[in-house]
PASELO-498306 format. One record per atom (N, C-alpha, C): z, y, x; residue number from 1; atom name. Coordinates in Angstrom, 1 decimal, padded with zeros to 4 digits, always signed. Each point is the difference from the previous one (the first is absolute). Last residue first. Layout:
N
ATOM      up   north    east  num  atome
ATOM       Z       Y       X  NUM     CA
...
END
This chain:
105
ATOM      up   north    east  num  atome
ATOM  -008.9  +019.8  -017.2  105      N
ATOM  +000.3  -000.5  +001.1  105     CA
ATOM  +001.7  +000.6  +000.3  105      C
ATOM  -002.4  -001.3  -005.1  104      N
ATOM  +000.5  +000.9  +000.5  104     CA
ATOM  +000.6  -000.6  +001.8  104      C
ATOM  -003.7  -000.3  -004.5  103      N
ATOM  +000.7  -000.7  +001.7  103     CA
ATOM  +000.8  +001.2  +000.5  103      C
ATOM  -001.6  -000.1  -005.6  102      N
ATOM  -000.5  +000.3  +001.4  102     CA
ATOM  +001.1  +000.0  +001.3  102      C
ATOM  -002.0  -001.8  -005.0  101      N
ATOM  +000.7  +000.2  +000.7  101     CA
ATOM  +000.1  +000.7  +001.1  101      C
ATOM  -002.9  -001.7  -003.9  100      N
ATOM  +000.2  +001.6  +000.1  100     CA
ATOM  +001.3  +000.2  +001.2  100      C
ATOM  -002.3  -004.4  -001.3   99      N
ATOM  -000.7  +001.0  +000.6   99     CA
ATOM  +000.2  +001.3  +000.3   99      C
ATOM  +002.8  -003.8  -001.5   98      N
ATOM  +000.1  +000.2  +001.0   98     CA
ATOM  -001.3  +001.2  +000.6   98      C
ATOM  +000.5  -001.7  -004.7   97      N
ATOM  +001.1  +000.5  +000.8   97     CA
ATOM  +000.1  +000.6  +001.2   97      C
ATOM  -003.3  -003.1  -001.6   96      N
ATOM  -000.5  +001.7  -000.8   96     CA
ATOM  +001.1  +000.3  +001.0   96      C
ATOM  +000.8  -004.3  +000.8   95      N
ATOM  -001.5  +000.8  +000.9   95     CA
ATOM  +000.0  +001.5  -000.6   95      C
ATOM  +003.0  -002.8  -002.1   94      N
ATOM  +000.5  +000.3  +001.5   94     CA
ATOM  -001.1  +000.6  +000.4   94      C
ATOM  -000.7  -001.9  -003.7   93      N
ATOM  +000.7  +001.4  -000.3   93     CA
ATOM  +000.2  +000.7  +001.1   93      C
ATOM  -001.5  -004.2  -000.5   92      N
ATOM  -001.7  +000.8  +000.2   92     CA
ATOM  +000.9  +001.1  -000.4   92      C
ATOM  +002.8  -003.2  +000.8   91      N
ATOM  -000.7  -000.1  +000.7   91     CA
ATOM  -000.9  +001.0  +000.3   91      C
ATOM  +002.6  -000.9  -004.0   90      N
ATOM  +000.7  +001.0  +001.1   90     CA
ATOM  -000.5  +000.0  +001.2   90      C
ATOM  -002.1  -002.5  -003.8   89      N
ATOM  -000.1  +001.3  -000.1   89     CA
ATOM  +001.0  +001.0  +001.0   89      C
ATOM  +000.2  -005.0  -000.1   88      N
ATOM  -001.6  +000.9  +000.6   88     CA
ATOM  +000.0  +001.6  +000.0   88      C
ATOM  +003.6  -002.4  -001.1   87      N
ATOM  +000.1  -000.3  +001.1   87     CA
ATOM  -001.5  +001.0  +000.1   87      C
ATOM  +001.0  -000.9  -004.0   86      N
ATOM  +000.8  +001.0  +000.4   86     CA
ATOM  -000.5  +000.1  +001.7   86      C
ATOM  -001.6  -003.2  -001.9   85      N
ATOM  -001.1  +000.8  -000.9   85     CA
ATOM  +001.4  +001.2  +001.0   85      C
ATOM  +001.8  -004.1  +000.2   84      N
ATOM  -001.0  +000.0  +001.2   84     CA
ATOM  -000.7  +001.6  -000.2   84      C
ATOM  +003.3  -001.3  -003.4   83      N
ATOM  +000.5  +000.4  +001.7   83     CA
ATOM  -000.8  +000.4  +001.0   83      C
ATOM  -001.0  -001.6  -004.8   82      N
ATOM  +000.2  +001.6  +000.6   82     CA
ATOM  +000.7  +000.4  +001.5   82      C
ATOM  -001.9  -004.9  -001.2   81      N
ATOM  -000.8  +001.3  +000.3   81     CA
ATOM  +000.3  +001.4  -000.1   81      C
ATOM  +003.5  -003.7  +000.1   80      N
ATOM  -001.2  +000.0  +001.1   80     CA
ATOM  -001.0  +001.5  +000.1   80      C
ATOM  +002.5  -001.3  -003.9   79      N
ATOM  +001.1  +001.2  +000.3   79     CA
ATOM  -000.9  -000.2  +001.9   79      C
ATOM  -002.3  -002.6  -004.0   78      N
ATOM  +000.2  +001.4  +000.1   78     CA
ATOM  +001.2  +000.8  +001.0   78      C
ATOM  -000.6  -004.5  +000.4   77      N
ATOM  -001.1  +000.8  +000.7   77     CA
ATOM  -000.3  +001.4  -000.8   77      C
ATOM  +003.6  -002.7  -001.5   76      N
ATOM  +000.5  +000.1  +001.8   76     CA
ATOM  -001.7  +000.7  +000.3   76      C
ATOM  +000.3  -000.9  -004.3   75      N
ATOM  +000.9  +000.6  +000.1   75     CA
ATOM  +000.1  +000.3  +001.4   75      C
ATOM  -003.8  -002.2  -002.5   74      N
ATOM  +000.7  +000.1  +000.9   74     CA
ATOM  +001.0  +000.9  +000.0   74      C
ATOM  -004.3  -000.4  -002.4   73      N
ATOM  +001.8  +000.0  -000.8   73     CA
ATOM  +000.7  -000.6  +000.8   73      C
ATOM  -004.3  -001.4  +002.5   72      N
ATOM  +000.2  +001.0  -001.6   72     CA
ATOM  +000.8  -000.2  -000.7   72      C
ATOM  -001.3  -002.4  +004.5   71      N
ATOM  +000.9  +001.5  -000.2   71     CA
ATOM  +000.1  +000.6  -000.9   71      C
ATOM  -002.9  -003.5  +000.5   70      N
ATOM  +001.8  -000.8  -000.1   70     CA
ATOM  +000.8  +001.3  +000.5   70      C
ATOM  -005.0  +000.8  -002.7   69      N
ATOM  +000.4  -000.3  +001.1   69     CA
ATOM  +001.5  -000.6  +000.2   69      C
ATOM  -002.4  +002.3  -003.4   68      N
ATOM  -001.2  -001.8  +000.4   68     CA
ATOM  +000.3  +000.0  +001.4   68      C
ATOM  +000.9  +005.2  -002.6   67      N
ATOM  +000.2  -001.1  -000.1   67     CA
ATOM  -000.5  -001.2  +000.7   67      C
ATOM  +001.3  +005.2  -000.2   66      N
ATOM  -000.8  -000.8  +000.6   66     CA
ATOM  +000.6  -001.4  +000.0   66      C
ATOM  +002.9  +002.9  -002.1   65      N
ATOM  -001.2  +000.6  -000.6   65     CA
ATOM  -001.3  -000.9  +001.1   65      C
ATOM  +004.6  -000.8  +000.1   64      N
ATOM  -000.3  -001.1  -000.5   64     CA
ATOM  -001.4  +000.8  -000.6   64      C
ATOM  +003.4  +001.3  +003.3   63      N
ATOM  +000.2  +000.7  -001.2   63     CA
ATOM  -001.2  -001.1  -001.3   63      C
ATOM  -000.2  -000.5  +005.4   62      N
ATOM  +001.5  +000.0  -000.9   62     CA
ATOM  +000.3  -000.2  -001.8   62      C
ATOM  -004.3  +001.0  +002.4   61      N
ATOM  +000.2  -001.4  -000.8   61     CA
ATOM  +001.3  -000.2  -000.1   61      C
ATOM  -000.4  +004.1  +001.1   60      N
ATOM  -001.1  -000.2  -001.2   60     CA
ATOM  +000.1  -001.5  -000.2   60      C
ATOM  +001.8  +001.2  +004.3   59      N
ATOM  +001.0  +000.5  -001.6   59     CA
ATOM  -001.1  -000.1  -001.1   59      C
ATOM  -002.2  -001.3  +003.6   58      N
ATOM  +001.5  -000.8  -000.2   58     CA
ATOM  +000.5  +000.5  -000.9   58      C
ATOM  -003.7  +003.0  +001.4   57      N
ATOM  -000.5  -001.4  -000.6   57     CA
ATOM  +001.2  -001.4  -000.6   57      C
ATOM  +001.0  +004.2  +002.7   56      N
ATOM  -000.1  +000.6  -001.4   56     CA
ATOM  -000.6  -001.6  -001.2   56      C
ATOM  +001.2  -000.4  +004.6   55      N
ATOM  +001.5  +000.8  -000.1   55     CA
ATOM  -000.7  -000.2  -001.6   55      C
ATOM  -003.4  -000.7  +002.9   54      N
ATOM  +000.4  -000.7  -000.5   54     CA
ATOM  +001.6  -000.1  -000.9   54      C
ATOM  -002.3  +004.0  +001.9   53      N
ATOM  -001.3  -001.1  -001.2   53     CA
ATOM  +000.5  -001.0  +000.0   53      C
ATOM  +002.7  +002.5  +002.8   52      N
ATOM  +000.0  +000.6  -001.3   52     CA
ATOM  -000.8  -000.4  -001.0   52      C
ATOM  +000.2  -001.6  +004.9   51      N
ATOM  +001.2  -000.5  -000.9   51     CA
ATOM  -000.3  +001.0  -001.8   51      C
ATOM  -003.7  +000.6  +002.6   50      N
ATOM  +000.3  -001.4  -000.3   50     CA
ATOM  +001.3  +000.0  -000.3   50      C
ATOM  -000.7  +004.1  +001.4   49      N
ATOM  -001.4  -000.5  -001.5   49     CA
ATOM  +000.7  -001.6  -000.1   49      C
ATOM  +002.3  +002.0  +004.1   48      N
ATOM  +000.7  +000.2  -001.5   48     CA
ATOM  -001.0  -000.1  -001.2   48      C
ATOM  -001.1  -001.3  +004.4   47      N
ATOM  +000.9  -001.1  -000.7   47     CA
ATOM  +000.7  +000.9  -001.2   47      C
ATOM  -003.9  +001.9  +001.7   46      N
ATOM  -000.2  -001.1  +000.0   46     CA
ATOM  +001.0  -000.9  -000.1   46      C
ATOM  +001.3  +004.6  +001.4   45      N
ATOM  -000.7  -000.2  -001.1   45     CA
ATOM  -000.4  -001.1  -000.6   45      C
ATOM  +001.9  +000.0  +004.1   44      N
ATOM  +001.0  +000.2  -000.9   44     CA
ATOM  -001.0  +000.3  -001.8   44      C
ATOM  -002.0  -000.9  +004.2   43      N
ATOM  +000.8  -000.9  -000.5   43     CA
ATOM  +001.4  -000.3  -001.2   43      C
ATOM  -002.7  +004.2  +002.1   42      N
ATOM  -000.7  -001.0  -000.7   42     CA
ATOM  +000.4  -001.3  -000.7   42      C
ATOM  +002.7  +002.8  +002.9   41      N
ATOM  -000.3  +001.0  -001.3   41     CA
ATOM  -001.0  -000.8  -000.9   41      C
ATOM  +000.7  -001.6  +004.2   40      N
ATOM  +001.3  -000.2  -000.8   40     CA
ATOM  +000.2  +000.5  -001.2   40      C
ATOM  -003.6  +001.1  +003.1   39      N
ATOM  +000.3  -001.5  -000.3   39     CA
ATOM  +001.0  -000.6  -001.0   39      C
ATOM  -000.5  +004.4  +002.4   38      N
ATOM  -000.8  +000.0  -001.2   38     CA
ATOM  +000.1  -001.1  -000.7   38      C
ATOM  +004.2  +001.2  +002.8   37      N
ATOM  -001.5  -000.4  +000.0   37     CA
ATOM  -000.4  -000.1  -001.2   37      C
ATOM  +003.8  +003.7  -000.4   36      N
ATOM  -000.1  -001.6  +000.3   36     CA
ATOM  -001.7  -000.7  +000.4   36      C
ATOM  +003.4  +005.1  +001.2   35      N
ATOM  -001.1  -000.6  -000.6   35     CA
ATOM  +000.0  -002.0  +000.5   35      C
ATOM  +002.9  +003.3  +001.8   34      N
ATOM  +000.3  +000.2  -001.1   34     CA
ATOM  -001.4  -000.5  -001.4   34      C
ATOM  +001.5  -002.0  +005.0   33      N
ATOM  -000.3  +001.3  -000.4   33     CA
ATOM  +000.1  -000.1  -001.6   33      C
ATOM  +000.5  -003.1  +005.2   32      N
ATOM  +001.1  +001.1  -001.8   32     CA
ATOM  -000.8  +000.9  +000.1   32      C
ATOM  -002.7  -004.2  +002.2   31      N
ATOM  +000.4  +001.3  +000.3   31     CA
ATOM  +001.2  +000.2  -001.0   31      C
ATOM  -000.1  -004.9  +001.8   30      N
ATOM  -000.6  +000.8  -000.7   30     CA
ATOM  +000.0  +001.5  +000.1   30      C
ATOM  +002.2  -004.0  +002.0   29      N
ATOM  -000.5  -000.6  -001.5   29     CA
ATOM  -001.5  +001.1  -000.9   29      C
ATOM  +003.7  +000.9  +004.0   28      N
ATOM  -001.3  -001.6  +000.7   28     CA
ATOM  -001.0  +000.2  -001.0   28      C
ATOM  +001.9  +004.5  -000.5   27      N
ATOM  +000.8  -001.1  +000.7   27     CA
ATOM  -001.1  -001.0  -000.1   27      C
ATOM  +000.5  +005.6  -001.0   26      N
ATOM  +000.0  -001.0  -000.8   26     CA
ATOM  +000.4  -001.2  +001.0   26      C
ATOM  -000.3  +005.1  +001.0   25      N
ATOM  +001.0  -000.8  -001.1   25     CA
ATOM  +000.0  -001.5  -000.6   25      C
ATOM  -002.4  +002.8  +003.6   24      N
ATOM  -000.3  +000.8  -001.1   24     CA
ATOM  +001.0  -000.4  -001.5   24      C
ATOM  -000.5  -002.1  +004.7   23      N
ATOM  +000.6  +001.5  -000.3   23     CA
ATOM  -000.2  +000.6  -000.9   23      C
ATOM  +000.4  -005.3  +000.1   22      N
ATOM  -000.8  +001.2  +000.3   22     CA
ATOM  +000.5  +001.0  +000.0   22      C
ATOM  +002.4  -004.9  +001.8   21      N
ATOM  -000.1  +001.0  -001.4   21     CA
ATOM  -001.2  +001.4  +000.5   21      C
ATOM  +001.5  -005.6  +000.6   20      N
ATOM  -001.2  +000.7  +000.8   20     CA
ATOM  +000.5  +001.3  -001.3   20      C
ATOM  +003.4  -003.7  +001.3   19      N
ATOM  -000.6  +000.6  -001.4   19     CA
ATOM  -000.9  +001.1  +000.9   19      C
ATOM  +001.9  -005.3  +001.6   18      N
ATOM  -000.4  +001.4  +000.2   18     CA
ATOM  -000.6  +001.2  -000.9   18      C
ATOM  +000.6  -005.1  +000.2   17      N
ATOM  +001.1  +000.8  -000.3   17     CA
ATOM  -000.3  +001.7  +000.1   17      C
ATOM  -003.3  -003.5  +001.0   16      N
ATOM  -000.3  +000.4  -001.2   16     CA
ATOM  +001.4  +000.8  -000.6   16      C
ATOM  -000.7  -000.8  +004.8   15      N
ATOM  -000.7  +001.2  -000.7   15     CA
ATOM  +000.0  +000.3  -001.2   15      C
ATOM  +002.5  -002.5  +004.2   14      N
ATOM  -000.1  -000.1  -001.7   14     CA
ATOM  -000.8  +000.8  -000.5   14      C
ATOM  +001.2  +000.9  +004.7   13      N
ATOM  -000.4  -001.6  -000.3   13     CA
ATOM  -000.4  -000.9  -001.5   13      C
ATOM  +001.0  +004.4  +001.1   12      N
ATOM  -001.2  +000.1  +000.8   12     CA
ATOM  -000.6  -001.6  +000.0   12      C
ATOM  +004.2  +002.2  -002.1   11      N
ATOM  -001.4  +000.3  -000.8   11     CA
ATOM  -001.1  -000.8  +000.7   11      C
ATOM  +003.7  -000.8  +002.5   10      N
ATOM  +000.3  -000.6  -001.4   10     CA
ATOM  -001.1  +000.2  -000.8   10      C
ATOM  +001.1  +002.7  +003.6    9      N
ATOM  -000.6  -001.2  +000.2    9     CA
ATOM  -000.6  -001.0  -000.9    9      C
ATOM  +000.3  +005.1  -001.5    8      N
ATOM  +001.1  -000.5  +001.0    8     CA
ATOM  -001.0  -001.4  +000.4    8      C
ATOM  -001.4  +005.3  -001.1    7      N
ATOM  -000.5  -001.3  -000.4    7     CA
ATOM  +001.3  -000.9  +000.8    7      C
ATOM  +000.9  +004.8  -001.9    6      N
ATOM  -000.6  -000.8  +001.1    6     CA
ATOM  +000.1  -001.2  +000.1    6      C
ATOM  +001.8  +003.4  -002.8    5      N
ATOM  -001.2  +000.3  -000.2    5     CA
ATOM  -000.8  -000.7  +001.1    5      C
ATOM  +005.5  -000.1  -000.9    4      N
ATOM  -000.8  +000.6  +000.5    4     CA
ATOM  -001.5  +000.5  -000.1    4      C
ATOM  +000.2  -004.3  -000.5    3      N
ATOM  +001.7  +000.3  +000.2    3     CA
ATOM  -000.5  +001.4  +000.8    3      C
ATOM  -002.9  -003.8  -003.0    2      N
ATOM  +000.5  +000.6  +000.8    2     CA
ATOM  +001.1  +000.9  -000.1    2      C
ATOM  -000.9  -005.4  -000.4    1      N
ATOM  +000.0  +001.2  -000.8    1     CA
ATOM  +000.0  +001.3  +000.9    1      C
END
């Protein structure tokens, strides 16, 4: 570890112990900044339509209005799909949310 701000032996023989940090704040894993990869912004869209198209499809056959399936008038897959249908919609909330933010260094 270092000690001081200088590399000891220990680092030199271990590297993966060793936390490589940037000057600009961030460390092994990544830059800190106040912005998330674009990637992440996408993935997050793409699992919140899906949990939400299925979130809404479940509680429908929860609710016994989509029928000719062993989920219809389900009780346990209605209370599935609002969970999931919620889950989505805080997913694609987080994205609006987070656009107006601003990073504070």
């Amino acid at each position: 570890m270092r000690i001081g701000g200088a590399r000891t032996q220990a680092d030199r023989a271990n590297p993966v112990l060793a936390v490589q940090e940037d000057p600009e704040g961030g460390d092994l894993f990544g830059p800190c900044s106040a912005e998330t990869p674009r990637w992440v912004d996408w993935l997050k869209v793409i699992v919140g339509i899906v949990f939400l198209a299925f979130g809404v499809l479940w509680t429908l056959q929860g609710l016994n209005l989509l029928q000719g399936s062993f989920m219809s008038g389900q009780t346990m897959w209605l209370v599935i799909g609002i969970v999931l249908a919620l889950l989505g919609v805080w997913l694609l909330w987080s994205l609006r949310a987070g656009r107006g933010k601003v990073g504070v260094r």
